[in-house]
N, C-alpha and C positions, 0 to 999 in steps of 0.2 A: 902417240897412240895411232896406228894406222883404220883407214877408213876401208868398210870392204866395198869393194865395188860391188854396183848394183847387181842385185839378186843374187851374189854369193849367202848371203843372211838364207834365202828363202832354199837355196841349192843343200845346205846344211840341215836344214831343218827339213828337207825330205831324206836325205841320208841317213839323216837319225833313224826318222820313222820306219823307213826300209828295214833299216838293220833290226831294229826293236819289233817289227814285225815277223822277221824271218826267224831270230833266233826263240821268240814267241812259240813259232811253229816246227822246230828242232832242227831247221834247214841251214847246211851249211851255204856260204858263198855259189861253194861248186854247185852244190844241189838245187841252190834258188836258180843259176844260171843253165842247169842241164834242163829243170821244169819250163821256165822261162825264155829259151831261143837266145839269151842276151850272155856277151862269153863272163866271164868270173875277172877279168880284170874290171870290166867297166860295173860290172855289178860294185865289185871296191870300189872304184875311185866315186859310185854313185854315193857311196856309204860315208865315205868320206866327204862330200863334199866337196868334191874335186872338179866335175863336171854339171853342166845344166842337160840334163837330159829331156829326147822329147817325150813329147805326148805318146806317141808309138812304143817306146821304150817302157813309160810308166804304164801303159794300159797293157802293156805285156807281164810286167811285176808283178800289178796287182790281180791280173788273172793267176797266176802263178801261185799267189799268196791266197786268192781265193776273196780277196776284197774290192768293196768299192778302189777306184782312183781316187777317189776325196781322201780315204785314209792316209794317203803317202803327204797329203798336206798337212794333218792333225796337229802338227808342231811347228807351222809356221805361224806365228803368232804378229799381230799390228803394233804400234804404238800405243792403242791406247785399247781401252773397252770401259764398257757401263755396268753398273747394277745399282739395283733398287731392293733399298732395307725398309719394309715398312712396320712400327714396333705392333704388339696389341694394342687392337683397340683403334688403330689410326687408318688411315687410308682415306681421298679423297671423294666423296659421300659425293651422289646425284640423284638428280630423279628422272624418272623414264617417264613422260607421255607420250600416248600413242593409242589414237583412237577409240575415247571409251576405256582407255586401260591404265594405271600408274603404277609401276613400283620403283622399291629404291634400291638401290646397289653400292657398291665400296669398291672403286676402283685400287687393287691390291700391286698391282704389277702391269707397266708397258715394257715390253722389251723390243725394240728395233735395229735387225741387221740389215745387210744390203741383201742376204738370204734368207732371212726367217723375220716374221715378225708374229709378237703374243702377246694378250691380254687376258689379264687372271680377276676376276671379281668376283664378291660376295653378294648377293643377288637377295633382296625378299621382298617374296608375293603375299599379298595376301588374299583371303577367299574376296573381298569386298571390292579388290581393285579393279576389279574387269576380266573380260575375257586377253588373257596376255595372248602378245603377239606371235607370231610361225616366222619363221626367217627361212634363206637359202643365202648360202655363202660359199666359199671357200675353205679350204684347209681342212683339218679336225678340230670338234669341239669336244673337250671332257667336262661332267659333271660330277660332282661329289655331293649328295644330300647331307645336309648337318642337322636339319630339324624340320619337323613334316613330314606330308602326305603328299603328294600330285599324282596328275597324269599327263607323262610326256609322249606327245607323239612324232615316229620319225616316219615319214612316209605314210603309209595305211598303219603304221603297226603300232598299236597305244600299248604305253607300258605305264604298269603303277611302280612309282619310286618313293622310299621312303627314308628314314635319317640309318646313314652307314652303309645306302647304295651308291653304285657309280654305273656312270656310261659313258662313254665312248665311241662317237658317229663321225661321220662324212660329213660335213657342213651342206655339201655341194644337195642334198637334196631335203626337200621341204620338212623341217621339224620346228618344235615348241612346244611349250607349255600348253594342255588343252584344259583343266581343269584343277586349281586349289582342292583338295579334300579338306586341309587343315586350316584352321584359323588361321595361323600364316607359316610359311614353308620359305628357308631357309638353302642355300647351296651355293657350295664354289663353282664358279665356270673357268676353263683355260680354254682359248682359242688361240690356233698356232696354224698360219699360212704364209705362205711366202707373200712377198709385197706385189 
């Protein structure tokens, strides 16, 4: 069985995505290469797999195609990758102290790339634990309320949330919990920022 030499694997797997792209968008060869400045041969042999094109090249495609340059990688795939099954019910359980404040949470999910990293938790407050804390971060944070009352605030803006709402903020500026309404208030959190 022959060995492909380096970066043939990842040369193929942008051809792919070109091609899948383009006929996506009803564009022939000819037509990706008359929109794109790049002639209809090497547009093939890119499809094919044939050539390592540059970075010039791809950021001409993908304006052409109307996409990010990351899409023309979409199918280059590693050796290996992670996930994390956690069943009902499981998840490894903590407690938050912090100043006068305690709750508990269920860490549901970590995921770590060299591009993305996120954490998914089930979070509950109660009225009795304290005043919970404000954070400023990075990335996006989303909430989903599963049971209860609060009031979150993101910046100056207090908003009341209750079970079957969601939000969705900028981490990057000051929010949290400013006040329990309910006995105890229940919610998913996912934060996703780069490392």
């Amino acid at each position: 069985m022959a060995i492909d030499p380096p970066g043939r694997k990842i040369d193929r797997a942008i051809g792919a995505a070109l091609k899948d792209l383009r006929q996506q968008r009803g564009l022939s060869a000819r037509g990706l290469a008359e929109t794109s400045g790049i002639s209809a041969a090497m547009v093939s042999r890119i499809e094919n797999g044939l050539v390592s094109p540059s970075i010039g090249t791809l950021e001409a495609l993908a304006a052409a195609l109307e996409v990010p340059i990351v899409s023309l990688f979409r199918d280059a795939r590693t050796d290996h990758t992670d996930f994390t099954l956690v069943r009902a019910g499981e998840g490894l359980t903590s407690t938050r102290l912090a100043e006068g404040h305690r709750h508990e949470y269920v860490n549901l999910a970590t995921h770590m790339r060299k591009d993305l990293q996120f954490i998914a938790r089930r979070v509950t407050l109660t009225r009795a634990g304290g005043q919970p804390p404000r954070y400023v971060g990075h990335g996006v944070v989303f909430i989903e309320v599963i049971e209860g009352e609060a009031v979150y605030c993101y910046g100056k803006t207090r908003l009341n949330l209750g079970a079957g709402d969601t939000l969705s903020i900028d981490a990057e500026l000051n929010h949290g919990f400013e006040e329990v309404l309910s006995d105890r208030f229940v919610f998913l959190s996912v934060q996703a920022e780069r490392p």
